[in-house]
C-alpha positions in Angstrom: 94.3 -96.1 -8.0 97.2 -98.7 -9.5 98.3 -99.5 -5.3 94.4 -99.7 -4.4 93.8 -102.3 -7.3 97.2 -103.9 -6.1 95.7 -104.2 -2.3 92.4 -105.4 -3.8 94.0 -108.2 -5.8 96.5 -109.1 -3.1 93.4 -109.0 -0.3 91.7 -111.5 -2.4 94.3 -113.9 -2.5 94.7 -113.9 1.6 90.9 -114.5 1.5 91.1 -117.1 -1.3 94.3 -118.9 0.7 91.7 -118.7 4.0 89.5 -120.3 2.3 91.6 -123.1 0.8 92.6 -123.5 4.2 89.6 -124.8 5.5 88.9 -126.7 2.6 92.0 -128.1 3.2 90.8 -129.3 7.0 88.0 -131.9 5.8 89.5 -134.5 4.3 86.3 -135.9 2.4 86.9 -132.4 0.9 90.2 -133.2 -0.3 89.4 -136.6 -1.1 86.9 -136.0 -3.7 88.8 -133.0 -5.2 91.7 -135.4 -6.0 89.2 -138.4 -7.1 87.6 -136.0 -9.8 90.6 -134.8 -11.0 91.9 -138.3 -11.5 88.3 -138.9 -13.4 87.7 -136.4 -15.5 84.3 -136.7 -15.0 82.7 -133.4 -14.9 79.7 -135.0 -12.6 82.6 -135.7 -9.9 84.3 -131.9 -10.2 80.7 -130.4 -9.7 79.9 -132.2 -6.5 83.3 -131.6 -5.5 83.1 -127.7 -6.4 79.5 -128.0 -4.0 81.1 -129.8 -1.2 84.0 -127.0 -0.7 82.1 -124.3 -0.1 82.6 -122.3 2.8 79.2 -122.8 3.7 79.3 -126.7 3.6 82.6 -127.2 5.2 81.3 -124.7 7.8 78.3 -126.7 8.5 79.9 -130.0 8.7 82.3 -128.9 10.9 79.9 -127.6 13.5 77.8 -131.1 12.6 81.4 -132.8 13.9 81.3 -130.8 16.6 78.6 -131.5 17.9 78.8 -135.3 17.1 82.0 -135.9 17.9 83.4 -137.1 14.9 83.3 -137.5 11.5 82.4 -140.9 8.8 86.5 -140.1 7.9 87.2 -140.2 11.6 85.8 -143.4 12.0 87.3 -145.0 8.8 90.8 -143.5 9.7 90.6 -145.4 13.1 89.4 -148.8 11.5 91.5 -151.7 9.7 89.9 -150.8 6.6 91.1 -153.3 3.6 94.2 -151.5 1.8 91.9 -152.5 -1.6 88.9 -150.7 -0.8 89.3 -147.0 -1.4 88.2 -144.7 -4.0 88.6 -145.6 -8.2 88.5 -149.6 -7.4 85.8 -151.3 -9.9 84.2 -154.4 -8.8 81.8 -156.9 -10.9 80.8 -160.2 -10.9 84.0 -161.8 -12.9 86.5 -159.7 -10.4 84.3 -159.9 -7.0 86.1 -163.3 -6.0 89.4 -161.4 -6.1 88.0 -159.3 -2.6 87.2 -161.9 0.2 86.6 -158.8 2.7 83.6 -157.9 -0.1 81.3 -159.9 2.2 81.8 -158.1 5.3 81.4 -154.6 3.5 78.5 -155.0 0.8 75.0 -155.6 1.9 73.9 -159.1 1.5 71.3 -158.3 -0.8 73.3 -156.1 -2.7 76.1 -158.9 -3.1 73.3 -161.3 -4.6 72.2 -159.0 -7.2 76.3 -158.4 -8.3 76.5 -162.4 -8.6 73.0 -162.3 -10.7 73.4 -163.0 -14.3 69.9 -162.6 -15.3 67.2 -160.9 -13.2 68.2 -157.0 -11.8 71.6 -157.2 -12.3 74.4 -155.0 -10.6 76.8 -155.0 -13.6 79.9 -152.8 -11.8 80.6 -151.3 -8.5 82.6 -148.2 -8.6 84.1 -146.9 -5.0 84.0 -143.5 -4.6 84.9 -141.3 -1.4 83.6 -141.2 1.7 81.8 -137.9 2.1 80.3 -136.0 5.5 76.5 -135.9 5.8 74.4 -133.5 8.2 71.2 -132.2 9.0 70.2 -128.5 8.6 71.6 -125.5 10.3 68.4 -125.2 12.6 68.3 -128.6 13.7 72.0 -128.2 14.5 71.0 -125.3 16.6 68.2 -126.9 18.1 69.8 -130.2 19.1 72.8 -128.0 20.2 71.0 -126.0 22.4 69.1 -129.4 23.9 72.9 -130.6 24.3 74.1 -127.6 26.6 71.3 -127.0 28.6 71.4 -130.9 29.6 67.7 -131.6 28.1 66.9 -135.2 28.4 64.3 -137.1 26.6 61.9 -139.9 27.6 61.5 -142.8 25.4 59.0 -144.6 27.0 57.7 -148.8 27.1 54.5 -147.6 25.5 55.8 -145.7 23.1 55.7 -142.0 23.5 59.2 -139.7 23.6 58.7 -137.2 26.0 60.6 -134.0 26.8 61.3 -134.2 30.3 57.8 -132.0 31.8 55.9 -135.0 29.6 55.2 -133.7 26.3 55.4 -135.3 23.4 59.0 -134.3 21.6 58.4 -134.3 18.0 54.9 -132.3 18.7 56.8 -129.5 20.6 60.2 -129.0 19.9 62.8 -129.5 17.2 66.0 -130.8 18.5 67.4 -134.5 17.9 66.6 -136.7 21.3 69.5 -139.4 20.8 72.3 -138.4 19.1 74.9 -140.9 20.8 71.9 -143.5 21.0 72.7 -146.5 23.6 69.8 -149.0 22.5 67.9 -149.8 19.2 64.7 -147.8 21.1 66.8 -144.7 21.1 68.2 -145.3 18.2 65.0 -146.4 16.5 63.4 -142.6 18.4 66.6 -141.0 16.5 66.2 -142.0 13.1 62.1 -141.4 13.6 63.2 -137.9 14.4 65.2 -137.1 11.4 62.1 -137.6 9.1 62.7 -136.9 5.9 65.0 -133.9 7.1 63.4 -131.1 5.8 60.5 -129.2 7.2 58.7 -129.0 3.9 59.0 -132.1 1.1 57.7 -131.6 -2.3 58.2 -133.8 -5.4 57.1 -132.6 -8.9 56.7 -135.9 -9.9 57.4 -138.7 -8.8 58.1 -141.8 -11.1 57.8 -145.2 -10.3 58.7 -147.8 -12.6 57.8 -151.4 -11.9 59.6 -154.0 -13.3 58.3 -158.0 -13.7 60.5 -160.6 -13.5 61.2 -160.5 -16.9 63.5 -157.1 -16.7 60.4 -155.6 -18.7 58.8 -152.3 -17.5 55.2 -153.6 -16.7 54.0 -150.3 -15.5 54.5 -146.9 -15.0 52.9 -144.5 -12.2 53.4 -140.5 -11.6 52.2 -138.2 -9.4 53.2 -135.3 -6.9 53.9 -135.9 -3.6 54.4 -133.6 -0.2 55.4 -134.1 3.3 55.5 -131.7 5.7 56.6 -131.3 9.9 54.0 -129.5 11.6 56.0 -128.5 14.4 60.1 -128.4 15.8 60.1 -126.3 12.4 64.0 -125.2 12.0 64.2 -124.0 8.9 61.5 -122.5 6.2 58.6 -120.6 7.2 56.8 -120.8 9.4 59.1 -121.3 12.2 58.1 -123.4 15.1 54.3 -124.8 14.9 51.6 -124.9 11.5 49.0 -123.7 13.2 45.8 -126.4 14.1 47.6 -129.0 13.9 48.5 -129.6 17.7 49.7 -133.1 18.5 50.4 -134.1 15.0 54.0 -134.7 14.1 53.6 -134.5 10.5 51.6 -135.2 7.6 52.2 -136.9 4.0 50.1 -136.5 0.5 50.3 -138.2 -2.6 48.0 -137.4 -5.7 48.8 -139.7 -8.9 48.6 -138.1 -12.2 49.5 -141.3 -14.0 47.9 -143.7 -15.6 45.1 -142.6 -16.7 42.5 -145.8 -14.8 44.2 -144.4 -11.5 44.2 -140.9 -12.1 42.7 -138.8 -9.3 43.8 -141.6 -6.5 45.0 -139.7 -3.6 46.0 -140.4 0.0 46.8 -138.1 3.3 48.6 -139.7 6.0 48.7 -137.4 9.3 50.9 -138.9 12.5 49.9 -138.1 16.3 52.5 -138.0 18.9 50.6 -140.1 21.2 51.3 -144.2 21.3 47.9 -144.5 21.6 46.1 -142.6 18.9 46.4 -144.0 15.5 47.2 -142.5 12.1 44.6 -140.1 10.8 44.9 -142.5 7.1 42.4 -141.6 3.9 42.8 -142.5 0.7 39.9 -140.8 -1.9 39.3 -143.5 -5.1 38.3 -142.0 -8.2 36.4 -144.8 -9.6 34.3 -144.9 -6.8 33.8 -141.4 -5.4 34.7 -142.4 -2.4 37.2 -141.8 0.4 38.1 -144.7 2.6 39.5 -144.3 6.3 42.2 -146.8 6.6 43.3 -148.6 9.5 47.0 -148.9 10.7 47.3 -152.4 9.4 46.5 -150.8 5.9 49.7 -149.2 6.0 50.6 -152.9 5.0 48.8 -152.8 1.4 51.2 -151.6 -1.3 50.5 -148.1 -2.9 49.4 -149.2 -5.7 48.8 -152.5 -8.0 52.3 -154.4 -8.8 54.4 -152.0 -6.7 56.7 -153.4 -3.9 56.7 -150.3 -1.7 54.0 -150.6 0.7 52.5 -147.0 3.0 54.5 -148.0 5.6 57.4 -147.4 3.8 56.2 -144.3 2.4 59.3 -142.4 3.5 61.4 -145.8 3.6 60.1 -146.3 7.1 56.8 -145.2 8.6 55.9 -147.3 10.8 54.5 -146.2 14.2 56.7 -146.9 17.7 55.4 -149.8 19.7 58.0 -151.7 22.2 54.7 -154.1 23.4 54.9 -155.0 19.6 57.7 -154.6 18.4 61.6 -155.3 20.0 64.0 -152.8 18.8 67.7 -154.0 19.1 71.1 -152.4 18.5 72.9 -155.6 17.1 75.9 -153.6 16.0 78.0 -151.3 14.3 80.5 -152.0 11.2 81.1 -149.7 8.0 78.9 -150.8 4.7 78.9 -149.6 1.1 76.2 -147.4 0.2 75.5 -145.4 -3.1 76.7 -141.4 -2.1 73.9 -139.2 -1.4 75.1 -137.2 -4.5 70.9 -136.3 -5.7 71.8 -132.6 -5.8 74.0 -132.7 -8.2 73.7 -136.2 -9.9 72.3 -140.0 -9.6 75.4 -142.4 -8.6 73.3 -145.3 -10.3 72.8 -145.5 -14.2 70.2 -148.2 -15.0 70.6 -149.6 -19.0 67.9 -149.2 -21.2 65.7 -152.2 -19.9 66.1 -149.5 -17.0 65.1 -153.0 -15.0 69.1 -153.3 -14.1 71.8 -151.2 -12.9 74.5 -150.7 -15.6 77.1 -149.1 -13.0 76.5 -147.7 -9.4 78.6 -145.6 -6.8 79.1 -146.9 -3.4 81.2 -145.2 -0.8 82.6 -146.8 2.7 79.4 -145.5 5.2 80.2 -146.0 9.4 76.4 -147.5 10.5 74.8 -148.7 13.7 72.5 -152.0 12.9 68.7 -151.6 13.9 66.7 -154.9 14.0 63.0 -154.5 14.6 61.3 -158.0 15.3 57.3 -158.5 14.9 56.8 -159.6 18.9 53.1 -160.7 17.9 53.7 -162.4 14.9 50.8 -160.6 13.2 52.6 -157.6 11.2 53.9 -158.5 7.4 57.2 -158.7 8.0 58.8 -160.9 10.9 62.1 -158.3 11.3 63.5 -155.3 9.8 67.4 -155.0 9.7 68.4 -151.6 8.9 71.2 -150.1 8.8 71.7 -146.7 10.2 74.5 -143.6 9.4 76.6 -142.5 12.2 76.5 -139.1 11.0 73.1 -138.2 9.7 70.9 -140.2 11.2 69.0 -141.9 8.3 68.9 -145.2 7.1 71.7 -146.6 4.3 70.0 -149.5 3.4 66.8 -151.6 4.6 66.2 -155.9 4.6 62.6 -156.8 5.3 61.6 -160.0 6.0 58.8 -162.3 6.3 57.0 -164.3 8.7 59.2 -167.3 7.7 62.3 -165.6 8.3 62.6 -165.3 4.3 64.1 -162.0 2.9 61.3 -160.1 1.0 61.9 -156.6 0.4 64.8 -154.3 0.3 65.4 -150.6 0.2 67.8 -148.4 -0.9 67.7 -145.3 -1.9 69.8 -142.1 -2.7 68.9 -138.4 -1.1 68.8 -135.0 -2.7 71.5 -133.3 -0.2 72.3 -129.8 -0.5 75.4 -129.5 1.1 75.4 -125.5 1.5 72.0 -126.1 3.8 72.0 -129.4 5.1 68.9 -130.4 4.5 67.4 -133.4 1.7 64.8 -134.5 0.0 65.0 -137.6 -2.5 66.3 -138.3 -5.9 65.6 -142.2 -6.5 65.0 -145.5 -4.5 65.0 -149.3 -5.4 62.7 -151.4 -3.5 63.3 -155.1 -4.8 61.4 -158.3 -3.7 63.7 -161.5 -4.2 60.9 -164.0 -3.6 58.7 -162.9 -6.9 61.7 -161.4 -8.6 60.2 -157.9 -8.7 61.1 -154.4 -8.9 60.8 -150.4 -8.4 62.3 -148.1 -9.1 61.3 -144.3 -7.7 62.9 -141.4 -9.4 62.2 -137.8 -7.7 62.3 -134.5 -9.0 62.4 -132.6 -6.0 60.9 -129.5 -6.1 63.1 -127.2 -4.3 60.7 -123.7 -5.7 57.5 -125.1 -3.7 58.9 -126.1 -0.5 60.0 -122.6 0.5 56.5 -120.8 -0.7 53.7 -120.6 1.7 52.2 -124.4 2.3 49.2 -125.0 1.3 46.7 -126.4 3.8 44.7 -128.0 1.3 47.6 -130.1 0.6 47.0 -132.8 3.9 43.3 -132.5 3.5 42.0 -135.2 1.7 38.7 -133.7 0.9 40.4 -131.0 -1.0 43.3 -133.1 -1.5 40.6 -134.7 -4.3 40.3 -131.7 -6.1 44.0 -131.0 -7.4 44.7 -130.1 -10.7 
């Protein structure tokens, strides 16, 4: 029994030195172990402890892969300033010390680190780079797409097509573009990675808008879905929701909070085709009435005083149309961006105006630049710039602008990402307007239990939809 116990114990330690091994191949991995241990902070050892698991570093691996690199590939190779790694702390009396801030910190983001009174960024802390993925099945579907030499269509009226015409993201579930060689495939790319989950549920959803004052004006809550009808990867049921043919997916809102809006609900349902627009209702309780919107209603904001509009619903909803709209690749260059650490905590901490940001995470990000230009003249905003990660696929951080060329509205946001699976929902997002000195702030509680139960079809029906308790 003693030399069975012995083999047991000395088993486990080949296994646990196997491990460590692998670990010890992703150097984000490394990286982050050796930043939390230098910070003690028991936030940083528990995102750490997540991101070496077998299961993650697995994942990411096959991610890279399939990629063909990794966000600490691409920093290795670039002539990265020798001052900006992890622990450095940057505010507005020290910022004039970094001249190659500029070149690394959003625009936007810069202005509100120089702001002494209205949303301030007190201090910038850089932490490491991490990886970022999709699921397992999408890995396996675009994989699959890769090998068998599938190409996809992304056509001057605006459909993507598989290649015997049908619409991709009503039929299948592999990413089209994942080394993307114009903004329209690159635009079709980030379209594709949705919110990059096949079920979305939040349980609620806060928004808090702030005045120009740094005063909470208003508060809103309610519960939120989103779901992908079909390419399905993941959670049950695999492939297709039933009914729902040429519908890409579907979003639903129902706001609990306060009590004059209580009851207002909206469903949004996408087609695949170019041509067919939005199935859009939105049921008002003081009415009794549902209204059908039109696509240009997707420019009205949600709700009274807030910035976010339904066309940036999920930070970018907007339909595909090159005879409207130009999309352009302008570039590719590394930005900060707050860590996509939602799972385990929020790398922002607002003070208790919660109308500024007290302290905020930012790590190095490798991003294509997106510009979307208004063709027509006749949509809200003139251009979007947005800037797009190498690795997952979704959008760092968003500049909207108006018709005079005027920034207007920005976006950023951090996810909910589960390592282990890959896949995301939401934790919070600030969407700040520096013509009227406004703000909101989103905070998710993503609701991990109902996403994996049996959807509810009542959810993207608005005339049930009505009825929620």
């Amino acid at each position: 029994m003693k030399n069975r116990s012995i083999k047991k114990i000395l088993l486990a330690g080949v296994l646990s030195m196997a491990v460590s091994g692998a670990v010890a191949a992703a150097p984000w991995v490394e990286q982050w172990q050796a930043f939390a241990a230098s910070t003690g902070d028991p936030n940083h050892a528990k995102w750490a402890e997540l991101i070496a698991s077998p299961e993650a570093v697995k994942l990411a691996e096959e991610w890279a892969k399939l990629r063909g690199y990794t966000a600490s590939e691409l920093i290795a190779k670039a002539d990265i300033p020798a001052d900006l790694k992890p622990g450095l702390v940057i505010n507005r009396d020290n910022m004039g010390s970094y001249s190659w801030l500029k070149d690394y910190l959003p625009p936007a983001i810069m202005a509100q680190l120089q702001s002494t009174d209205w949303f301030k960024w007190s201090e910038i802390h850089i932490v490491p780079t991490n990886s970022y993925y999709m699921s397992r099945g999408t890995l396996e579907a675009t994989r699959e797409a890769v090998e068998q030499g599938r190409k996809f269509n992304a056509t001057p009226e605006g459909n993507l097509l598989t290649e015997d015409g049908q619409h991709a993201l009503a039929t299948q579930g592999a990413l089209p573009f994942i080394h993307p060689s114009n903004g329209l495939e690159l635009n079709w790319q980030f379209v594709a990675h949705g919110v990059s989950i096949d079920n979305l549920a939040f349980k609620p959803v806060v928004f808090d808008v702030c005045d120009s004052s740094n005063k909470i004006e208003r508060q809103y809550e309610g519960h939120l879905w989103w779901q992908k009808f079909h390419g399905r990867n993941d959670i049950e049921p695999l492939g297709s929701i039933p009914n729902k043919e040429g519908i890409v997916e579907g979003g639903g809102m129902y706001f609990l909070k306060p009590f004059d809006i209580r009851g207002l609900a909206a469903v949004r349902l996408r087609y695949a085709a170019a041509d067919r627009d939005d199935d859009f209702r939105v049921f008002i309780p003081g009415l009794r009435r549902t209204r059908v919107l039109a696509g240009s209603d997707g420019q009205d904001p949600m709700a009274a005083g807030l910035e976010i509009t339904w066309d940036e619903w999920r930070s970018y909803w907007l339909k595909t149309n090159p005879e409207a709209f130009d999309y352009k690749l302008v570039g590719e260059t590394f930005i900060l961006a707050q860590p996509e650490t939602g799972h385990v905590y929020n790398p922002a901490v607002r003070d208790e105006s919660r109308c500024h940001v007290e302290k905020v995470e930012l790590e190095l990000r490798p991003v294509w630049i997106l510009e979307i230009d208004d063709k027509r003249g006749d949509y809200q905003y003139s251009k979007r710039r947005i800037y797009i990660d190498k690795e997952n696929y979704y959008m760092q951080h968003e500049e909207m602008y108006d018709q005079r060329g005027n920034l207007w509205r920005v976006w950023d946001d951090v996810r909910d990402f589960d390592p282990k699976s890959g896949q995301a929902m939401w934790k919070t997002v600030l969407e700040w307007n520096p013509i009227s000195n406004r703000l909101t702030h989103l905070l998710m509680d993503s609701s991990w239990e109902t996403i994996h139960k049996e959807p509810s079809t009542t959810t993207f029906d608005i005339d049930q939809l009505r009825d929620y308790r």
